[in-house]
C-alpha positions in Angstrom: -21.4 -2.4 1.5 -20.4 -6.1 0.4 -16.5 -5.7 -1.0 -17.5 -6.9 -4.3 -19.5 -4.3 -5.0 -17.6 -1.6 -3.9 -16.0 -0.7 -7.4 -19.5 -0.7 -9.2 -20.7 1.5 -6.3 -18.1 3.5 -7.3 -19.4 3.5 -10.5 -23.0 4.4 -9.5 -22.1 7.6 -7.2 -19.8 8.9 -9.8 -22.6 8.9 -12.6 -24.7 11.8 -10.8 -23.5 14.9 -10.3 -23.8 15.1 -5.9 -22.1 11.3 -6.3 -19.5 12.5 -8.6 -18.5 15.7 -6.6 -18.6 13.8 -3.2 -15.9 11.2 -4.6 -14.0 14.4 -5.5 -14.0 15.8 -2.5 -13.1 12.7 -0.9 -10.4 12.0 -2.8 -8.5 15.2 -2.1 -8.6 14.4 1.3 -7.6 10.4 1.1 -5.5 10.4 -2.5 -4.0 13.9 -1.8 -3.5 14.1 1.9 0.7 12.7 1.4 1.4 14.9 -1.7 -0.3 18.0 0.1 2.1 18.3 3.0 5.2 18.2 0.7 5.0 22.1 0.7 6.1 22.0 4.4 9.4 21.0 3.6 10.0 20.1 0.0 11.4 23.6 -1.7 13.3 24.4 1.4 15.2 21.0 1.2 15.3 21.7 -2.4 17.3 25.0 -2.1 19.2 24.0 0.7 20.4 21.2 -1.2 21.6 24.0 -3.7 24.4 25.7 -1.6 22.5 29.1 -1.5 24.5 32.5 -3.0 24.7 36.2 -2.0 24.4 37.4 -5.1 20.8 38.4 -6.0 20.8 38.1 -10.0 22.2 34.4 -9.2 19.6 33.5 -6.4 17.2 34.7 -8.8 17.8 32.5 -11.5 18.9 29.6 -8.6 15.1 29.9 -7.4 13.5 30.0 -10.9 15.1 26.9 -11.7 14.7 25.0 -8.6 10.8 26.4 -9.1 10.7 25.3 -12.3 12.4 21.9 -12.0 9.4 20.9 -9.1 6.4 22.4 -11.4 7.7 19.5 -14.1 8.3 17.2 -11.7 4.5 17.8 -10.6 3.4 17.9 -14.4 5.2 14.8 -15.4 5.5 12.5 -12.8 2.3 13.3 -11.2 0.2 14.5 -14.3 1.4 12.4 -17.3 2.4 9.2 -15.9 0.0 9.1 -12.9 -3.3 11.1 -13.5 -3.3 10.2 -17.6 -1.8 7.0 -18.0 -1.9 4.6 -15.0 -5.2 5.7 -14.1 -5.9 3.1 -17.2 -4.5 0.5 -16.0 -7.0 -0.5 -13.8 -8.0 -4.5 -12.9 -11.6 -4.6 -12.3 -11.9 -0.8 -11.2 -8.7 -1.3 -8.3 -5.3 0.0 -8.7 -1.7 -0.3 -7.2 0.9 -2.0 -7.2 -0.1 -5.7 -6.7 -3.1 -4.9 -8.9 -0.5 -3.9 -11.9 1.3 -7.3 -10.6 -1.6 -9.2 -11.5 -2.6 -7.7 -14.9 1.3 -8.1 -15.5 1.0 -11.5 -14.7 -2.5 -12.1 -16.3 -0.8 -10.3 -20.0 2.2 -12.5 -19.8 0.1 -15.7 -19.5 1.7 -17.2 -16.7 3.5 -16.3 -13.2 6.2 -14.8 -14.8 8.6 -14.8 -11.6 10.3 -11.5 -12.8 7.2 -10.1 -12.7 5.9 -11.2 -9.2 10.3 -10.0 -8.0 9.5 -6.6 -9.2 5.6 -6.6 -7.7 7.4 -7.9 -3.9 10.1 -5.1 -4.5 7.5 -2.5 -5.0 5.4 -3.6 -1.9 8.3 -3.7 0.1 9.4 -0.4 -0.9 5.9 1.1 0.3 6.4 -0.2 3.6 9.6 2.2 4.0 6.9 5.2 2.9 4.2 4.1 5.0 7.0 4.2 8.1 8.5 8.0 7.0 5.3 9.6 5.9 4.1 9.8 9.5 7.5 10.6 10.9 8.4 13.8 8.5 4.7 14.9 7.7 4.2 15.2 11.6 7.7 16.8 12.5 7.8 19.5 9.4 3.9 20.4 10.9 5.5 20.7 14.5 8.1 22.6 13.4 6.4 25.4 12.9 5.7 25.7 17.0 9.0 27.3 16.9 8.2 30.1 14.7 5.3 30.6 17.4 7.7 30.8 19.8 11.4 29.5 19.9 11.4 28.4 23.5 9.3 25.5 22.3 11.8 23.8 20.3 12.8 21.2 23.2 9.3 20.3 22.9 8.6 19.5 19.0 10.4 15.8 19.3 7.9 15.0 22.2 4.7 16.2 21.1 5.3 14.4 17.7 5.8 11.4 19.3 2.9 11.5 21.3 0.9 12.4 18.6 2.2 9.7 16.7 0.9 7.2 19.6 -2.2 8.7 19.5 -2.7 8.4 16.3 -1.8 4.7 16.4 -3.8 4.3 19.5 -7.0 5.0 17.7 -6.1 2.9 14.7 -8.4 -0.2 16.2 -12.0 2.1 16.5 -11.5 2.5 12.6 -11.5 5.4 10.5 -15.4 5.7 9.3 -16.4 8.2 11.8 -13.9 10.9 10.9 -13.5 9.8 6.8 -16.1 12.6 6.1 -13.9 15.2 7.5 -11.1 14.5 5.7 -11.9 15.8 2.5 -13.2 19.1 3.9 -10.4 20.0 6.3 -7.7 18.8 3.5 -9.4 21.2 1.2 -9.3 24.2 3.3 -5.3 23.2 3.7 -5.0 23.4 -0.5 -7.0 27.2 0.1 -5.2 28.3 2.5 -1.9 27.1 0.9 -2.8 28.8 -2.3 -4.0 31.9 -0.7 -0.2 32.3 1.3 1.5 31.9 -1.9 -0.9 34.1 -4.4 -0.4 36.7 -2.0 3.4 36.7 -2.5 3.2 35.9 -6.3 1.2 39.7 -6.6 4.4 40.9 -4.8 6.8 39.7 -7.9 4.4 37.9 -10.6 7.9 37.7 -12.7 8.0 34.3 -10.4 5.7 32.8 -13.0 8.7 32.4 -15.5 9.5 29.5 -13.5 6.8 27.4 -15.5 9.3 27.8 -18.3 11.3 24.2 -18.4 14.6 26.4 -20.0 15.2 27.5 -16.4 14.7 23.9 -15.1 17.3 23.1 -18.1 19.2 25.8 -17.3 20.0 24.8 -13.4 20.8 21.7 -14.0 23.8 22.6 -16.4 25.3 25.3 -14.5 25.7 23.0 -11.2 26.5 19.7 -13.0 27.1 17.1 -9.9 25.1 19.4 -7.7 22.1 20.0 -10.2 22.2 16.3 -9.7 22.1 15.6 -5.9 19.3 18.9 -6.0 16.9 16.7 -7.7 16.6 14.2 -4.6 15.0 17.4 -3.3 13.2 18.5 -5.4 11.5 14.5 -5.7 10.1 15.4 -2.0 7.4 17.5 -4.3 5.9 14.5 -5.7 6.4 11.6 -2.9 2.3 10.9 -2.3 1.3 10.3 -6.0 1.5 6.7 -5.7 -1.5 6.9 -3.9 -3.2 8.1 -7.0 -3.2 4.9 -8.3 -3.5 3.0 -5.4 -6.6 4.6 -4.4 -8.1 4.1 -7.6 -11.1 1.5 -6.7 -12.3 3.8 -3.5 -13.0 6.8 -5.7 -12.6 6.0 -9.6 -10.8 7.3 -12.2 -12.4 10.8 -13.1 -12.7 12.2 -9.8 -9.2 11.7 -9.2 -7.8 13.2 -12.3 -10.8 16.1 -11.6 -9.7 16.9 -7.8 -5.7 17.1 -8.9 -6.1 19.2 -12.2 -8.5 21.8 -10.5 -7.7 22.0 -6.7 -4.8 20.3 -5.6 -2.0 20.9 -8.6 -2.6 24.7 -8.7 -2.6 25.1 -4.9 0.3 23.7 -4.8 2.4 25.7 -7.5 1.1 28.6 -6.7 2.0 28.0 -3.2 6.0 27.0 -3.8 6.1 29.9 -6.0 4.9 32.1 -3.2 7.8 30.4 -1.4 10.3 31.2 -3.9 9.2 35.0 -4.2 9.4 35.1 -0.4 13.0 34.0 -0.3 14.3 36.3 -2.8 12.5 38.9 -0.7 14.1 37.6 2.5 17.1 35.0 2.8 16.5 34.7 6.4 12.8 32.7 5.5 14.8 29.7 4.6 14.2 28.7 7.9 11.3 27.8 7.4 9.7 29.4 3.8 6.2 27.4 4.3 5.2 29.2 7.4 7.2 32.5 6.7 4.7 32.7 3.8 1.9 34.0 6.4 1.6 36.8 8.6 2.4 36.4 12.4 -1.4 36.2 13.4 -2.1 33.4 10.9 0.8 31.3 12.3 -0.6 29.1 15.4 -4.4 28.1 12.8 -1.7 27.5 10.4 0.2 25.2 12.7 -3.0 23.4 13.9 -4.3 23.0 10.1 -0.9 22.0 9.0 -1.1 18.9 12.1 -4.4 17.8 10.9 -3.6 17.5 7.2 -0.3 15.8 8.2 -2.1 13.4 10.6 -5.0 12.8 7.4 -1.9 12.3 5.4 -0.5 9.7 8.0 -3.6 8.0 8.5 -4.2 7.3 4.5 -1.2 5.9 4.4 -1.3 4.0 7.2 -4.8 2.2 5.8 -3.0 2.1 2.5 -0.2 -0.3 4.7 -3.6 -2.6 6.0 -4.7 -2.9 2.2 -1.6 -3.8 1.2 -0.9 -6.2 4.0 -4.2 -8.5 3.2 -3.4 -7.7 -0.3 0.0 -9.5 0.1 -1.5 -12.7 2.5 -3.7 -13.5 -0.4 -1.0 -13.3 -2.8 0.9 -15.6 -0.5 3.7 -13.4 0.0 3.6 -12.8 3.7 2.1 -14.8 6.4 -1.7 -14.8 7.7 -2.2 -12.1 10.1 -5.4 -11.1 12.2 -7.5 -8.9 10.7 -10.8 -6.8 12.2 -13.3 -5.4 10.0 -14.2 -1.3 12.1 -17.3 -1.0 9.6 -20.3 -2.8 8.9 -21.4 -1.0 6.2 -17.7 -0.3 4.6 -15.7 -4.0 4.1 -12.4 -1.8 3.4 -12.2 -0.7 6.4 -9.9 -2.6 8.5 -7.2 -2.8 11.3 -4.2 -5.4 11.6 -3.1 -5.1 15.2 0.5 -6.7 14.2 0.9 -3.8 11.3 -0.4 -1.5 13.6 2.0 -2.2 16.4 5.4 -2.6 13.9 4.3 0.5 12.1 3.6 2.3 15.5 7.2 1.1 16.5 9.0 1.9 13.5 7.3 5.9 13.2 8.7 6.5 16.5 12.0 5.1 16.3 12.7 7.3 12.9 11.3 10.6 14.5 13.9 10.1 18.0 16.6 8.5 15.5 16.2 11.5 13.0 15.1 14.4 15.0 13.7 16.6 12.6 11.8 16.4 8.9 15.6 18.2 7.6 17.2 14.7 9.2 13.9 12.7 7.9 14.2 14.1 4.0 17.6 12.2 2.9 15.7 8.9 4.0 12.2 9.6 2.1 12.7 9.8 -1.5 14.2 6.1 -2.1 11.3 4.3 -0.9 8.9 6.0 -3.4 11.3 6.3 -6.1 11.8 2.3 -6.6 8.2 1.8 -6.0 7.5 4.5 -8.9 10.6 2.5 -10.8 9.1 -0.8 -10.6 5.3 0.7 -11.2 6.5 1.8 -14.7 8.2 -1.2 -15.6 5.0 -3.1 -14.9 2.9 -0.7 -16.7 5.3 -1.0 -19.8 4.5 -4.6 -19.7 0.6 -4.7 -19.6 0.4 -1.9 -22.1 2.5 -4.2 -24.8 1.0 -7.8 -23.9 -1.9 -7.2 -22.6 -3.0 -3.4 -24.1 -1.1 -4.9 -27.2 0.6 -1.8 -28.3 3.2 -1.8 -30.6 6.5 -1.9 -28.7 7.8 1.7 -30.4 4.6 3.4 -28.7 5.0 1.6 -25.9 8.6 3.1 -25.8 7.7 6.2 -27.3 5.8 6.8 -23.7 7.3 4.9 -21.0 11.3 5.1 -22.0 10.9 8.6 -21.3 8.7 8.5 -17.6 11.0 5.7 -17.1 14.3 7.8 -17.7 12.9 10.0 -15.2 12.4 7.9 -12.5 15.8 6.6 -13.1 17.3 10.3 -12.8 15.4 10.7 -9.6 16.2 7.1 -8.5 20.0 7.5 -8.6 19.6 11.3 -7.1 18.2 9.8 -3.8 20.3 6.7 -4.3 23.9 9.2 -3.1 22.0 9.7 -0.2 22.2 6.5 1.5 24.7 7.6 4.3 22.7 10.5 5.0 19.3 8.9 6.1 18.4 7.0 3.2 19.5 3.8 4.9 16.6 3.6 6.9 14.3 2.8 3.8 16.6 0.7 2.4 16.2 -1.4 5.6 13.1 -2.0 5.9 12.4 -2.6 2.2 15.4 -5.8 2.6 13.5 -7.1 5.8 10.5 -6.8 4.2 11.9 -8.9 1.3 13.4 -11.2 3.1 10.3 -12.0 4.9 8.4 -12.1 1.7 10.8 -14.7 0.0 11.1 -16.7 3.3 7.5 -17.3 3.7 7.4 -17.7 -0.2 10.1 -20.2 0.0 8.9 -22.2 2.9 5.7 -22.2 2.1 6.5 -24.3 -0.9 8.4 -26.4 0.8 5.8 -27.3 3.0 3.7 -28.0 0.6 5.9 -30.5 -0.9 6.2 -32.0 2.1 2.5 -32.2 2.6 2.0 -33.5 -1.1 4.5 -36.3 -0.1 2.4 -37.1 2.3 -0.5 -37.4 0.9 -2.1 -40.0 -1.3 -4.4 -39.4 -4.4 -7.7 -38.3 -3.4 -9.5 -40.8 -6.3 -7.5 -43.8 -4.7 -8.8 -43.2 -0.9 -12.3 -42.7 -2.7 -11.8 -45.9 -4.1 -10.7 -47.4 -0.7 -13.5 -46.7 0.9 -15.7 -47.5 -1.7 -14.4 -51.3 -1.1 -14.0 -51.0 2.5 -16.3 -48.5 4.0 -15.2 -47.4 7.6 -18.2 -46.7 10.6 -20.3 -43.7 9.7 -21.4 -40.7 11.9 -24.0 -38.3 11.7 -23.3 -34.8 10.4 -20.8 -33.1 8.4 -17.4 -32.9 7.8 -15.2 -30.1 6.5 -11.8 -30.7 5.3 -9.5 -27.6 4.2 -6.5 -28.4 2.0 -4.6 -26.7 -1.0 -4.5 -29.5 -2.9 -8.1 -30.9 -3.6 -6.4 -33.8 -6.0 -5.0 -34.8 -3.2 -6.5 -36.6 0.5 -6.4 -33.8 3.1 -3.8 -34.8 6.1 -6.4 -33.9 8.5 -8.4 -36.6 6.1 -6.3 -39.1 6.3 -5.3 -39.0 10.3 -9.2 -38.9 10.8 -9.9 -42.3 9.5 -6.0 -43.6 11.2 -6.8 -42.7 14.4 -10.7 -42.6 14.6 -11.8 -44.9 12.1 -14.8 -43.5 11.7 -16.5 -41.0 8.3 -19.0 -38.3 8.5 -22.2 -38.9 6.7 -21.6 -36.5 4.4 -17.7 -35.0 3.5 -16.5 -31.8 1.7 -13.0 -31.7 0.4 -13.0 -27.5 0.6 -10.1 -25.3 -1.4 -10.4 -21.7 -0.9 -8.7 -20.2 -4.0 -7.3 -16.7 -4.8 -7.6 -15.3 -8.0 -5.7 -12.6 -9.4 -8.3 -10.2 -9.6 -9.6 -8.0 -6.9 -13.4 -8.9 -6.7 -14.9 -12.5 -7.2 -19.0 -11.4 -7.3 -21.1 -14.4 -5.6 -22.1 -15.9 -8.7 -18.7 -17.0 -9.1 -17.5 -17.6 -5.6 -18.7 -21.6 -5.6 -17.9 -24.8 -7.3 -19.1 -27.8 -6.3 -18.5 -30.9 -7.5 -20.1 -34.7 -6.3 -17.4 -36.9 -6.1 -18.9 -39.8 -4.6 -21.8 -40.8 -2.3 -20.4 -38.9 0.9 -17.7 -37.0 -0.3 -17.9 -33.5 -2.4 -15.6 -31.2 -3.1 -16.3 -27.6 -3.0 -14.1 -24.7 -4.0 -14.3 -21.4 -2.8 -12.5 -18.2 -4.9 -12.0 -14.8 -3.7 -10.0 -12.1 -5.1 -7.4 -10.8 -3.5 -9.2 -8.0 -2.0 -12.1 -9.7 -0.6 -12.3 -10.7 3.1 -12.4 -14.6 2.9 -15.3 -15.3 5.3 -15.7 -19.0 4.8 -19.3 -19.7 6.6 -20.7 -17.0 4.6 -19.7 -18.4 1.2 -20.6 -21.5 2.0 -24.0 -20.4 2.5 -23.7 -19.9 -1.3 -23.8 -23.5 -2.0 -27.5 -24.1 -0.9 -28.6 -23.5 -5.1 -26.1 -26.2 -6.3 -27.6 -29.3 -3.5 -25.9 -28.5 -0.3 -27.5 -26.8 2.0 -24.8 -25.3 4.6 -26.2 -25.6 8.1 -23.2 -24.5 10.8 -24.8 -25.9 13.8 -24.1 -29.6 12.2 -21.0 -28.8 10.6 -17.4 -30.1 12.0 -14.5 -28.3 10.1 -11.3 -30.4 10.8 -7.6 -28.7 10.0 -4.2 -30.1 10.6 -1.9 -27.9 12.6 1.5 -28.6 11.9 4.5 -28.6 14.2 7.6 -27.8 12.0 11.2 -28.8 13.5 14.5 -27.8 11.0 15.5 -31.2 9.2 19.2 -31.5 9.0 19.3 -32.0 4.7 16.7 -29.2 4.6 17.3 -27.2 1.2 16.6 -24.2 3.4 20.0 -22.2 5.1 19.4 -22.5 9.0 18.8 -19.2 9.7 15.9 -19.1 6.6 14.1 -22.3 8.0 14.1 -21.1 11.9 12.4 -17.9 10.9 9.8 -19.7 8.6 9.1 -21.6 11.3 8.7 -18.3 13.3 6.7 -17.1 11.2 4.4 -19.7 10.8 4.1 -20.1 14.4 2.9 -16.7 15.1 0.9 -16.8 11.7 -2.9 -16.4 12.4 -4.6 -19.9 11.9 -6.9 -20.7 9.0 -9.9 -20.9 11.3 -9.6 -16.9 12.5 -8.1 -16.0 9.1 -11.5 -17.2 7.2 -13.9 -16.6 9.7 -14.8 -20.0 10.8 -16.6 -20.2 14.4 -14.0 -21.4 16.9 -16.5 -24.2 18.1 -16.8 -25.5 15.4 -12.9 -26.6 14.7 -11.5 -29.8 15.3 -7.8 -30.0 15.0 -5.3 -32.4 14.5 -2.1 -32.4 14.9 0.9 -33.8 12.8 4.8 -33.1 13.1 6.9 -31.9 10.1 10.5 -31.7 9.3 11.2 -29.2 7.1 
């Protein structure tokens, strides 16, 4: 399926009812997959954060308002802010967090530079996520080997690892061939976590009085400071619905809200409330309450289905990381990077063997640095916290200026959702020193990277601008002095098509010779996710033998270069490859001693340009047909 049609495909399978209920199904097992292993480890973290007590009457009402504070985390983090309202704010059909960057930007009428800060914040954030998710999802599913049988507890480091590797390992023969599974399987995980905890709830159905907020109220005044810290806990109950909105485009808007209101949110109550009447029953199941909650012969299926929906949740979110990635490049925020397409039919489905390998890296570092999901919990909540942060503060601004609500509706809605994410925010925030570190880490080198290659990349093109001359006047030269002509074509990439390419200008210094015919070609990024083909060309005669042609995608398409141009044929141009010489300038950058850069800023710009993928492999232009020159920059 070409990219741009992806969301109106979408569109199509969702109007009839097997297309509609497909989407659901997938969706549970791609949208849901992160939010669905919370169980495993969320409420226990959540009451061990609490301090515990002997006394029954107080346990009681300690577990009815730990219950009740994760049933309105679930019903208004996940529900109100992220199944009702975000699911609206959609560009073209796609959601997440660069997507709301570039409706943001598109309302405000401009490039609002606050806007794009919080938008790199956000994406570095998710990067800290897509590293933990893995790490504690596969542990807490391990863990439960030593219920089985506690003489395998030296062993639940290793076998995460290596499942961890495996997983990775398989990242480059794509995901297509075991997609269709994932909704099924992750659906039987949701039944068989709702059956474990209805079971339980029939025991002591006073456990529904948790759904009361006045217990949720109730907790957090009686234990003050600790109330406080508790909620960084309890957040482990929502970490996943990000993907909600992020997966908006593969699946659509009513299928997603359709698969969490009818199959994933009441699985999931009813299974921590089958937690909570288990430990009331039995203190000694805090060990582990999620597997306590079934009998002894249900424990080694429930292991194995507990690794697979850890391992779908891993693997979303680990495509969710490639998305993002490519979704970045074209927003110029990180370097090009390789990229391999694993489907024909499917253009979303791709593999970045650098992402792959840092993520890869990074999972198992955390799981032999932490050693456990207990260890892993203190570090998880930050990252999705400030992304959640920042995705309401972006929200808040496209529904004034570009929705064009009045601003006391606007703050009627979103002062409260964003209150909350504050409260949860500064809950996860105390535990830096614990674990929470980690995230913040890799969200600053992320960052930093981001602004460097932001920064630089200016630069450069200041430098190259310098450089350059006016295209018009070179058209003009040559008009009055025409140089030697040779047969064929000539391609010239630039970013600046007012302006004479470099690999232009050294063509005629050094050769002194001009294609028959020449094409001055910009490829362009808009800030929308889909350009269709009608609008993918324009092409403009500038003289005799030169033309300029530019080339938009959106930031989710796959820039193949060849292939638009093929698009030109209609408008007088008729592409032909085989007689076609695309010439680039690769640039050797050495620090310059008065460079506005600091030292250590300009040496990894340079790095990262050196190890950036070149524009030829980046949009898909046959190797043999690539002439290079060189030039040496000081930046």
């Amino acid at each position: 399926m070409n990219a741009a049609n992806r969301t109106s495909a979408v569109s199509t399978a969702a109007a009839t009812p097997a297309g509609f209920w497909g989407l659901t199904l997938g969706s549970i097992g791609v949208v849901y997959g992160d939010i669905g292993t919370s169980p495993l480890y969320a409420f226990r973290e959540a009451i061990l954060a609490s301090g515990g007590t002997a006394d029954p009457a107080a346990l009681r009402e300690q577990v009815l308002g730990l219950l009740s504070l994760i049933v309105w985390a679930l019903v208004i983090v996940v529900t109100l802010k992220y199944v009702f309202v975000l699911l609206r704010a959609d560009n073209r059909g796609e959601g997440g967090t660069l997507s709301l960057v570039a409706l943001a930007q598109r309302a405000l009428g401009g490039s609002a530079p606050a806007v794009f800060v919080i938008g790199a914040l956000g994406a570095a954030l998710f990067y800290g996520d897509a590293l933990i998710t893995p790490a504690i999802s596969v542990l807490s599913a391990v863990e439960g080997l030593k219920l089985i049988a506690p003489e395998l507890a030296p062993f639940v480091v290793p076998t995460t690892v290596a499942i961890i590797l495996a997983l990775f390992a398989v990242q480059s023969r794509g995901t297509a061939a075991v997609a269709d599974w994932f909704g099924p399987i992750t659906l039987v995980w949701f039944l068989a976590m709702g059956a474990g905890g209805l079971v339980h709830i029939v025991d002591d159905p006073a456990i529904l009085a948790a759904a009361d907020p006045s217990h949720a109220a109730g907790f957090l005044v009686r234990n003050g400071a600790v109330g406080f810290v508790v909620l960084g806990a309890v957040f482990l109950a929502v970490t996943g619905a990000e993907a909600l909105y992020a997966d908006l485009g593969h699946f659509g808007r009513r299928p997603i809200q359709t698969a969490w209101l009818f199959a994933v949110f009441p699985a999931l109550v009813t299974n921590y409330f089958g937690q909570g009447v288990l430990v009331l029953q039995n203190s000694e199941a805090l060990e582990n309450p999620f597997f306590l909650l079934y009998p002894e012969w249900a424990l080694i299926p429930m292991v194995v289905l507990a690794t697979m929906a850890t391992i779908i949740a891993s693997q979303a979110v680990i495509t969710g990381a490639y998305s993002l990635t490519r979704q970045a490049i074209q927003l110029k925020l990180l370097p090009r990077m390789r990229v391999l397409h694993t489907s024909h039919e499917q253009a979303g489905q791709i593999y970045m063997p650098l992402v792959n390998a840092l993520l890869a890296v990074g999972v198992v570092a955390l799981v032999l640095a932490f050693g456990s999901s207990s260890s892993l919990a203190s570090a998880y909540g930050i990252a999705v916290t400030g992304t959640m942060f920042f995705t309401t503060i972006l929200a808040a601004t496209v529904a004034v200026r570009g929705w064009g609500w009045p601003l006391w509706r606007a703050a009627l809605l979103f002062a409260p959702l964003m209150a909350v994410d504050m409260v949860f925010l500064g809950a996860n925030l105390v535990k830096v020193l614990e674990g929470g570190y980690a995230t913040i880490l890799v969200a600053v080198l992320v960052l930093v990277t981001m602004r460097t290659w932001r920064k630089g990349a200016q630069l450069l093109a200041q430098k190259d601008r310098a450089a350059e001359m006016p295209l018009a006047d070179l058209l003009a030269m040559l008009e009055r002095r025409p140089p030697a002509q040779t047969p064929g074509t000539a391609v010239f990439l630039t970013a600046h098509p007012d302006m004479a390419p470099v690999a232009l200008m050294h063509s005629l210094k050094h050769f002194k010779v001009l294609h028959a015919h020449n094409v001055i070609l910009t490829v362009a990024t808009a800030d929308v996710p889909r350009v269709p083909d009608a609008d993918r060309v324009k092409l403009v005669r500038l003289s005799g033998n030169f033309t300029a042609v530019t080339l938009t995608f959106g930031y989710m398409d796959e820039p193949n270069v060849p292939r638009a141009l093929a698009l030109c044929a209609p408008l007088g141009w008729d592409f032909d490859a085989m007689s076609t010489s695309f010439l680039v300038s690769r640039r050797a950058l050495k620090p310059a001693a008065d460079s506005p850069l600091p030292l250590w800023q300009n040496r990894l710009f340079i790095l990262l340009n050196r190890n950036a993928a070149g524009a030829t492999d980046y949009f898909r232009i046959p190797a043999g047909r690539v002439v290079e020159i060189g030039t040496q920059v000081n930046l």
